[in-house]
C-alpha positions as a Markdown table, in Angstrom:
| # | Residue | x | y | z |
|---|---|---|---|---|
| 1 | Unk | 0.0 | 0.0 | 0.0 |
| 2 | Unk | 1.3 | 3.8 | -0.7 |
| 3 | Unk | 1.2 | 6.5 | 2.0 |
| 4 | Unk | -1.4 | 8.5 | -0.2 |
| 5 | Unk | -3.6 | 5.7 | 0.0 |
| 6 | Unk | -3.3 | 4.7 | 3.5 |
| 7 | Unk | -3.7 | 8.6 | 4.5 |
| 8 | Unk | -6.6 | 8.7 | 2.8 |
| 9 | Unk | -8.0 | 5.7 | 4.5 |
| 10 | Unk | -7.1 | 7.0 | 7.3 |
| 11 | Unk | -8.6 | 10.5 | 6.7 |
| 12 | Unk | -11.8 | 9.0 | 5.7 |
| 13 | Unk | -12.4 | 6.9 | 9.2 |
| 14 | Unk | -11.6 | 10.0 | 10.8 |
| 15 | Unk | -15.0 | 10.7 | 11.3 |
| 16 | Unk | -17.3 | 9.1 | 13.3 |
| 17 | Unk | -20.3 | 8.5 | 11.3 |
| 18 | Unk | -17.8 | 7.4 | 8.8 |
| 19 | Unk | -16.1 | 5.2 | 11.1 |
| 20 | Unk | -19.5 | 3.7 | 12.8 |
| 21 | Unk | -20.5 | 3.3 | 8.5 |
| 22 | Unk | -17.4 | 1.0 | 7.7 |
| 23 | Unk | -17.7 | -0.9 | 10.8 |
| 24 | Unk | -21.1 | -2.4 | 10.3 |
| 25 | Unk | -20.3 | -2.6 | 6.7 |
| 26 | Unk | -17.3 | -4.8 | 8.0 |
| 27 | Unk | -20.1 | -6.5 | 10.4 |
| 28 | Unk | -22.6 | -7.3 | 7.2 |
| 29 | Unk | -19.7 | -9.0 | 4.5 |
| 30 | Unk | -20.1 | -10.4 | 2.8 |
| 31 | Unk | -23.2 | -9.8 | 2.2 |
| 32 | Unk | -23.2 | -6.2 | 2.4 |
| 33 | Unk | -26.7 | -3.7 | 3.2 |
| 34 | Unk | -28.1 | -1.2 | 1.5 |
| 35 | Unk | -27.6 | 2.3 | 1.5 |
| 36 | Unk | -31.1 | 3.0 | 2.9 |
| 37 | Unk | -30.2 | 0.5 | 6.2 |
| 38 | Unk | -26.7 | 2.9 | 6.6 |
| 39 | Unk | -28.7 | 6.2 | 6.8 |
| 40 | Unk | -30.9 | 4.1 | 9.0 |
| 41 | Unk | -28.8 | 3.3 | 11.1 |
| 42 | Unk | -26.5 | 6.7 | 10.7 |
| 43 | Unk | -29.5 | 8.3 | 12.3 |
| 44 | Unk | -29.0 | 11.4 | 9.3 |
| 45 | Unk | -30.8 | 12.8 | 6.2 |
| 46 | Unk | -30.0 | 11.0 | 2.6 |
| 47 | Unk | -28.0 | 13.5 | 1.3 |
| 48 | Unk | -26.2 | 14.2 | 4.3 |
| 49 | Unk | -25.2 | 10.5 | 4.7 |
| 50 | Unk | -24.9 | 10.8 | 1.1 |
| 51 | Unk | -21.7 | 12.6 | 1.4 |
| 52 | Unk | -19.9 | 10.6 | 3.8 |
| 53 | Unk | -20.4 | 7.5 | 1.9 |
| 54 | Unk | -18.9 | 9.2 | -1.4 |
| 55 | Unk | -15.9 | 9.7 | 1.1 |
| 56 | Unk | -15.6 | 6.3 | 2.1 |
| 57 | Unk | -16.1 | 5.1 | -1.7 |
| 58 | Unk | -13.9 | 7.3 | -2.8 |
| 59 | Unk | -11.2 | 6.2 | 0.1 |
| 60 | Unk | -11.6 | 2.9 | -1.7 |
| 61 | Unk | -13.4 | 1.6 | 1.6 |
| 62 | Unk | -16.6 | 0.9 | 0.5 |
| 63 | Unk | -17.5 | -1.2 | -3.0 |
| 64 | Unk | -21.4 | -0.3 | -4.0 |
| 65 | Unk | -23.0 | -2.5 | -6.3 |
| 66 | Unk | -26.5 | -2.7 | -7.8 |
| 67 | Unk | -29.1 | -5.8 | -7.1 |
| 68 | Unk | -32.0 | -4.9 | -8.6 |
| 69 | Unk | -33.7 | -2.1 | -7.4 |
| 70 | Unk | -31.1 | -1.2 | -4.4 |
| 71 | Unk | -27.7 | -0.1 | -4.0 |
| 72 | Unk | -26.0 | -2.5 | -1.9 |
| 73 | Unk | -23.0 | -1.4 | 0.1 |
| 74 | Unk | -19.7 | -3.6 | 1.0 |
| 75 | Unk | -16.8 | -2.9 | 3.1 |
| 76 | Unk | -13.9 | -3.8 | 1.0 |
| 77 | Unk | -12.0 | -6.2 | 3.7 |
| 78 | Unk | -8.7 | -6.1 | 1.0 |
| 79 | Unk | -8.5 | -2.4 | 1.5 |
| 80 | Unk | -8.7 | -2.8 | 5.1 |
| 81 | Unk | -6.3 | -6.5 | 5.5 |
| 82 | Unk | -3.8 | -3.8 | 3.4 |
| 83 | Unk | -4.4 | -0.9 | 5.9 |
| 84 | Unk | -3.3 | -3.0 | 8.5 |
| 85 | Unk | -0.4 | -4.8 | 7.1 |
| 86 | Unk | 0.9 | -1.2 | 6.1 |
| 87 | Unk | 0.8 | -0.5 | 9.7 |
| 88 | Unk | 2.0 | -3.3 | 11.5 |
| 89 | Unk | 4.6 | -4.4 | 8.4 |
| 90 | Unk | 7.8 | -3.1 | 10.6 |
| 91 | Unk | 6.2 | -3.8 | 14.0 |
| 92 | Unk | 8.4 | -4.4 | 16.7 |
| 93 | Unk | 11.6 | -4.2 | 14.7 |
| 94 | Unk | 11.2 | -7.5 | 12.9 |
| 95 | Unk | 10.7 | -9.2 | 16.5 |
| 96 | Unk | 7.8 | -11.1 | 15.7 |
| 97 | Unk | 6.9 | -12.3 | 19.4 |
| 98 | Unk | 6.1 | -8.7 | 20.6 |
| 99 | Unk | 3.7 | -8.5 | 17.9 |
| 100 | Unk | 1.9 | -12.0 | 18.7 |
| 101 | Unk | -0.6 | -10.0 | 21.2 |
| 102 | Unk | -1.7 | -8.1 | 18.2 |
| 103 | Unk | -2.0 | -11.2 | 16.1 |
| 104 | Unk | -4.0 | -13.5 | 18.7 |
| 105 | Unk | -6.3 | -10.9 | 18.7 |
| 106 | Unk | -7.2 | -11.1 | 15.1 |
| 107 | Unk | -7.3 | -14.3 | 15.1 |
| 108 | Unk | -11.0 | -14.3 | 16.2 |
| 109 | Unk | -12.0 | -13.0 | 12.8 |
């Protein structure tokens, strides 16, 4: 992953109604919901939910696709597996057992 594209990851979950957005996107895969359930659940108008998910599409977070009549939504899980490799590529100075906390505890996924 490039530093342009993890910072703007990383700008886009800056927000929390973005943040809250991805993570029950993450919660729904694969599957996925629709938009209408996201503003649902954001608790905002359309069009103001509108524009944070354009963010988080455009931050390469989210993949919409049409079925049918609705716009599904899906967290794209290789954007975020790459986010987090980025991060944690030179953890603990290549000594792997100080990042094995870290690891156990994505192993629940």
């Amino acid at each position: 992953m490039e530093i342009d594209s993890s910072l703007a990851i990383l700008a886009a979950l800056g927000h929390p109604t973005r943040l809250d957005a991805f993570r029950l996107l993450v919660r729904h895969e694969p599957d996925g919901i629709s938009t209408g359930q996201l503003v649902e659940a954001s608790g905002l108008t359309q069009s103001t939910f509108s524009t944070h998910l354009a963010v988080l599409v455009k931050a390469g977070l989210v993949l919409p696709e049409k079925r049918g009549r609705q716009q599904i939504q899906r967290a794209n899980i290789k954007a975020l597996k790459d986010l987090m490799l980025f991060l944690a590529k030179d953890c603990c100075q290549g000594r792997p057992e100080l990042c094995e906390p870290l690891v156990a505890e994505l192993n629940c996924c």
